[in-house]
C-alpha positions as CSV (number, residue, x, y, z in Angstrom):
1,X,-47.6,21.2,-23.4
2,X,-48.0,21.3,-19.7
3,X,-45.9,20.0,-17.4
4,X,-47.8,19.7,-14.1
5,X,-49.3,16.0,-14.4
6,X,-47.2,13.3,-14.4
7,X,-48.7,9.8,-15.2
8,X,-49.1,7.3,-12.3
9,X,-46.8,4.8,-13.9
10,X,-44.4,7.2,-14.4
11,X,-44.3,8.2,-10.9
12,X,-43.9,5.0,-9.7
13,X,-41.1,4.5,-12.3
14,X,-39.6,7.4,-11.3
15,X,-39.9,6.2,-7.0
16,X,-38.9,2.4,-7.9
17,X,-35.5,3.8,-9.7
18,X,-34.5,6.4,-6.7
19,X,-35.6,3.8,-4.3
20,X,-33.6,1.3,-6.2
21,X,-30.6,3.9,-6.6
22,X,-30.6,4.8,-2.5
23,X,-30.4,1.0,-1.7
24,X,-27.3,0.6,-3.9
25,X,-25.8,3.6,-2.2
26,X,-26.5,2.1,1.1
27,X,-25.2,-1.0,0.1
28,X,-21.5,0.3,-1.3
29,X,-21.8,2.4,2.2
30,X,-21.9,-0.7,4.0
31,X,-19.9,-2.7,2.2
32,X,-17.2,-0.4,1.1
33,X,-14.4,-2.0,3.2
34,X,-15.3,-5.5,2.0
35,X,-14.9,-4.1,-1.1
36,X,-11.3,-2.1,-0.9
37,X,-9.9,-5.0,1.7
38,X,-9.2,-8.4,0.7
39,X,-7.6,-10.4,3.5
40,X,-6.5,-13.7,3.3
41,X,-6.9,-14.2,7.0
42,X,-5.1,-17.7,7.0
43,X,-2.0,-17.8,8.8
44,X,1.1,-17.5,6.5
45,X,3.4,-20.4,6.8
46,X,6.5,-19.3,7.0
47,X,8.0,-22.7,6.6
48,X,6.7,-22.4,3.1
49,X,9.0,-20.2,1.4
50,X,11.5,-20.0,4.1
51,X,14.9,-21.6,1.8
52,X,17.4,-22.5,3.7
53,X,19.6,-19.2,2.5
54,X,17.0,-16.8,4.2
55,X,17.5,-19.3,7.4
56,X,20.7,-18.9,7.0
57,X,20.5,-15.2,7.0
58,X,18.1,-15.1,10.1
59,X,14.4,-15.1,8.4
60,X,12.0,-15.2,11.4
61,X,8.5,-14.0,12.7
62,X,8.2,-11.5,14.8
63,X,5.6,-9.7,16.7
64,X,4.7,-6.3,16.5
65,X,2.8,-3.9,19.1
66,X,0.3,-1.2,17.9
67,X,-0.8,2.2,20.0
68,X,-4.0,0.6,20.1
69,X,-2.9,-2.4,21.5
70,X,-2.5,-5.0,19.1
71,X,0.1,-7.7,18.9
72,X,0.7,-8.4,15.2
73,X,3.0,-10.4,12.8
74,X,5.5,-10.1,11.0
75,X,8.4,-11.3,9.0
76,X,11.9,-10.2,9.6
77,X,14.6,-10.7,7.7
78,X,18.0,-8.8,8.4
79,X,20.7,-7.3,6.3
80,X,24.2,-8.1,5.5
81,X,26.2,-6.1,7.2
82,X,24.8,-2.5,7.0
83,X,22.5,-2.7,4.3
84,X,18.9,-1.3,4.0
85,X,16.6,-2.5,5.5
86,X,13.1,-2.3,4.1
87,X,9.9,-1.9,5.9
88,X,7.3,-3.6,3.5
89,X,3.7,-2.1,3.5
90,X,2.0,-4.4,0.8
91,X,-1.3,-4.7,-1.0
92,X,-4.7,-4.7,-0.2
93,X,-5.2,-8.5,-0.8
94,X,-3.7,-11.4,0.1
95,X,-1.3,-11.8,3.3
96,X,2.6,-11.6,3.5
97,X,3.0,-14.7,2.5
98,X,2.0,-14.1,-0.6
99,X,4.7,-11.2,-0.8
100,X,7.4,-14.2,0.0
101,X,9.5,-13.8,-3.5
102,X,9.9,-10.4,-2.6
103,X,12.0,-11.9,0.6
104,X,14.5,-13.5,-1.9
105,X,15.3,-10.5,-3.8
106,X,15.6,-8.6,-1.0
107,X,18.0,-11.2,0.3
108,X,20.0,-11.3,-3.0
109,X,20.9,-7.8,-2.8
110,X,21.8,-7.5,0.6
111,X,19.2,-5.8,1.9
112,X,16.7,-6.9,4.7
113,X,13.2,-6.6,5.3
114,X,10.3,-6.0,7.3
115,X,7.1,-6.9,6.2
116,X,4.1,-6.0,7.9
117,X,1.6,-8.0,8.3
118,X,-2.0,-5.9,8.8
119,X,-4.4,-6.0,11.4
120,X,-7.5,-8.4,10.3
121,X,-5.1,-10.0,7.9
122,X,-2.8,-13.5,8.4
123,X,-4.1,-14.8,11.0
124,X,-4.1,-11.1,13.4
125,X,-6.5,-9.8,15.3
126,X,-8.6,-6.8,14.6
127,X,-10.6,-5.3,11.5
128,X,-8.7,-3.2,8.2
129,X,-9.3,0.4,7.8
130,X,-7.1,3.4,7.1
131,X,-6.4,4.7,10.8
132,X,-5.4,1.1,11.9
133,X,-3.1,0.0,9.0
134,X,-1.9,3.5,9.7
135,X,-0.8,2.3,13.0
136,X,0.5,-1.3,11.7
137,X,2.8,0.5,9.5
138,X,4.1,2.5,12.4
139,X,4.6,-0.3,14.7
140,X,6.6,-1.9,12.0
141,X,8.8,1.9,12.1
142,X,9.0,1.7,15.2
143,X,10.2,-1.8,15.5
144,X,13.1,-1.0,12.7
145,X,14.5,1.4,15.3
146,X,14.1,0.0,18.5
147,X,16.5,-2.8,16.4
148,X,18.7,0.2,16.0
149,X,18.5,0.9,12.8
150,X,19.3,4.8,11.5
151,X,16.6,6.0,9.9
152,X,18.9,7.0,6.8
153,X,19.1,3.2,6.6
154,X,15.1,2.4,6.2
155,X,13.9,2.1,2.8
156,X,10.1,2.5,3.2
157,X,8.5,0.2,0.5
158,X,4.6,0.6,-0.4
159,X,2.9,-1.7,-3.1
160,X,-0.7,-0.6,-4.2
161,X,-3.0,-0.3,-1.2
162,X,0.6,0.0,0.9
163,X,1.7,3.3,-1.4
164,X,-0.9,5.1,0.8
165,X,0.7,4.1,3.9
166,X,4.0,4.7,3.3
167,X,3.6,8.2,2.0
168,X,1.7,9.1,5.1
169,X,4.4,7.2,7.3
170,X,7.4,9.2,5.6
171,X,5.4,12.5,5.6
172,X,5.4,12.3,9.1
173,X,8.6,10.6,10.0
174,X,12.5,10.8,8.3
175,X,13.4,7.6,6.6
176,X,15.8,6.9,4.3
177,X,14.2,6.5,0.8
178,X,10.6,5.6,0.0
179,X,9.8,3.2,-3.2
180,X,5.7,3.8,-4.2
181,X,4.8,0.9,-6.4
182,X,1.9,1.2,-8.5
183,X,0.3,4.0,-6.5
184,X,-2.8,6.4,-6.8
185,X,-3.2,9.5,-5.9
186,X,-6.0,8.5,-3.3
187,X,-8.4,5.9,-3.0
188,X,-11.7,8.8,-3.3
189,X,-9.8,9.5,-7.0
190,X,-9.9,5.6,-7.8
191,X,-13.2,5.5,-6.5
192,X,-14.6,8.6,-8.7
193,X,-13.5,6.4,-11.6
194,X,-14.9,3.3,-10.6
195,X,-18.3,4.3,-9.6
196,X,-19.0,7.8,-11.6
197,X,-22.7,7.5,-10.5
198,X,-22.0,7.4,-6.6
199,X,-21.5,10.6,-4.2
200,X,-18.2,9.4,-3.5
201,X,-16.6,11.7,-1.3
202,X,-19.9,12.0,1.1
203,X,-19.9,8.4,1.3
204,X,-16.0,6.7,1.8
205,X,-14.8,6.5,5.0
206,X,-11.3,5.4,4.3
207,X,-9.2,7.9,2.0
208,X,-5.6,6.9,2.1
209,X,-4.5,10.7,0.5
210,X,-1.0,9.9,-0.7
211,X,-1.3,13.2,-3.3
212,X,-1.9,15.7,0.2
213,X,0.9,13.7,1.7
214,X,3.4,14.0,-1.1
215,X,4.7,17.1,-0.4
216,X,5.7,16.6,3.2
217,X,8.1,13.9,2.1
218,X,11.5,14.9,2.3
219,X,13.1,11.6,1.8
220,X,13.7,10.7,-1.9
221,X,10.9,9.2,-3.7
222,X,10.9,6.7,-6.8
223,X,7.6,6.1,-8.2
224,X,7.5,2.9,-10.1
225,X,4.1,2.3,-11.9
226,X,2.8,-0.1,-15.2
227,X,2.3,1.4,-18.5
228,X,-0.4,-1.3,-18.8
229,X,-1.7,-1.3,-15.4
230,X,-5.3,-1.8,-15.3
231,X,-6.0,-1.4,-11.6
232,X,-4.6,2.3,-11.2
233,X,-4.2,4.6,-14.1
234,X,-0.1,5.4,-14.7
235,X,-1.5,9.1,-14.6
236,X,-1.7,8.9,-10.9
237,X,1.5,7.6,-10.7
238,X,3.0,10.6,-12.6
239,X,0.8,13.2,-10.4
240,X,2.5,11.8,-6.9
241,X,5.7,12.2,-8.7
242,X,5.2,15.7,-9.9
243,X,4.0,16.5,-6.6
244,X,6.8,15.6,-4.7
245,X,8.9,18.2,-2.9
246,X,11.8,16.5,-2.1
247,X,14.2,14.7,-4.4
248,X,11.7,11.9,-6.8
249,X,12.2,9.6,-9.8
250,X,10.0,8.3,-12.0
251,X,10.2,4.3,-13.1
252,X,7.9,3.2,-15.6
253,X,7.8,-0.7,-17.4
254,X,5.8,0.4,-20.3
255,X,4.0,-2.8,-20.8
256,X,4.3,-3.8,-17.4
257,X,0.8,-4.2,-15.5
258,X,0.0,-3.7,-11.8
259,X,1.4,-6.7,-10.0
260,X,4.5,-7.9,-12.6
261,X,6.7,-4.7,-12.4
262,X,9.0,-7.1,-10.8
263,X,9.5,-8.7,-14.2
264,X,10.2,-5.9,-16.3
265,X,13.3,-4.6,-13.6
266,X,12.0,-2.9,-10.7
267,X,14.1,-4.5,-8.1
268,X,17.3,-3.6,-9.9
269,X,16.0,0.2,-10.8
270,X,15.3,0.1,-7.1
271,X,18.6,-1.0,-6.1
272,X,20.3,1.9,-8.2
273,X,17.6,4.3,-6.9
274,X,18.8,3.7,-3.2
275,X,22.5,3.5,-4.5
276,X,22.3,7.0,-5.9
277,X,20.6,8.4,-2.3
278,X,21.8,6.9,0.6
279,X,25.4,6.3,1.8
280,X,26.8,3.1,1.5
281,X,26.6,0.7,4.2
């Protein structure tokens, strides 16, 4: 049977599914940070979860100053006495006012808390990608010490999307401790899963590497991910953690998912984690 003659229809089959193919690769190009950002760019209202307690302890916005010039905001929310102090990189969706429970349990334990609020997100100005949240998290770093905080006392906190950040943050400066909650390995490695049938690496322009970062991380590293999670695979979880140079511990809620690891004990096995490596306040 020869080859050489292909039927017209099949041809055009053949030309109407590449063309068809190429137009959905063009379109995940373009739309790829619609897709992995998912800002609530309302305003957070402070005033909403703000209980008189964190008043009390000093709860407030504050504004934050990228290299690039952006003036950002943030909530701030001091120890007692010399406590952590936690700079809060969280997810990709959503806005910090959203992460307000996390302010009480913070609180409960003593520790404070800075939580970074990202460019395009809450109400601030500018447009999410990797090199600019990059630069949010390291005005809220910055920030921390210019409020004189040690860097033995910062506890760098990254949820999801904020793992990525904060393993790129502490592999470049000395913090304290770092807590990666449900974190992959990078966002190409997510993306490989998600869409098997698209050139992913030629085509994503955000990357957020945490697994190249790991080993630069000297400060110790608990990895807390969902046995259940059905966002990011536990696997990657258990790769940054075997990848870690410096001292790391590995948390894992067996039937816990990918935004409820809070209910199954993560804020006390974080408490102990930071108990065990840094000196007491």
């Amino acid at each position: 049977m020869s080859f050489a003659f292909v039927p017209g229809w099949l041809a055009a089959a053949l030309a109407a599914a590449a063309g068809a193919y190429l137009v959905l690769l063009a379109t995940l190009f373009v739309a790829q940070r619609q897709i992995l950002f998912r800002p609530d760019r309302t305003p957070p209202q402070l005033a909403r979860i703000a209980e008189p307690a964190l008043l009390a302890r000093g709860l407030a916005a504050v504004r934050l100053s990228t290299a690039d010039g952006l003036d950002l905001l943030a909530w701030f929310l001091p120890p007692a006495g010399n406590g952590p102090v936690v700079l809060y990189l969280h997810g990709n969706a959503g806005h910090i006012g959203h992460r307000g429970a996390r302010l009480q349990h913070f609180a409960a334990i003593g520790w404070g808390a800075l939580l970074v609020e990202y460019r395009g997100y809450g109400g601030n100005p500018g447009s999410p990608d990797e090199a600019g949240l990059a630069m949010d998290a390291a005005a809220g770093l910055a920030a921390l010490t210019r409020r004189g905080f040690a860097a033995g006392r910062i506890v760098v906190w990254g949820e999801s999307l904020g793992s990525g950040l904060a393993t790129a943050l502490a592999a470049r400066h000395d913090v304290g401790a770092v807590v990666l909650e449900t974190p992959y390995t990078s966002i190409a490695a997510l993306a490989r899963q998600r869409y098997p049938f698209a050139p992913v690496d030629l085509l994503l322009r955000d990357r957020f590497d945490s697994l190249v970062h790991m080993p630069a991380i000297r400060a110790p590293v608990l990895v807390a991910i969902g046995g259940r999670d059905p966002v990011v695979p536990p696997a990657m979880g258990r790769a940054l953690h075997a990848a870690a140079a410096g001292p790391a511990e590995l948390w894992e809620a067996a039937e816990g998912g990918h935004n409820d690891l809070l209910d199954y004990g993560l804020m006390a096995a974080a408490q102990a984690f930071v108990r065990r490596h840094l000196p007491p306040g």
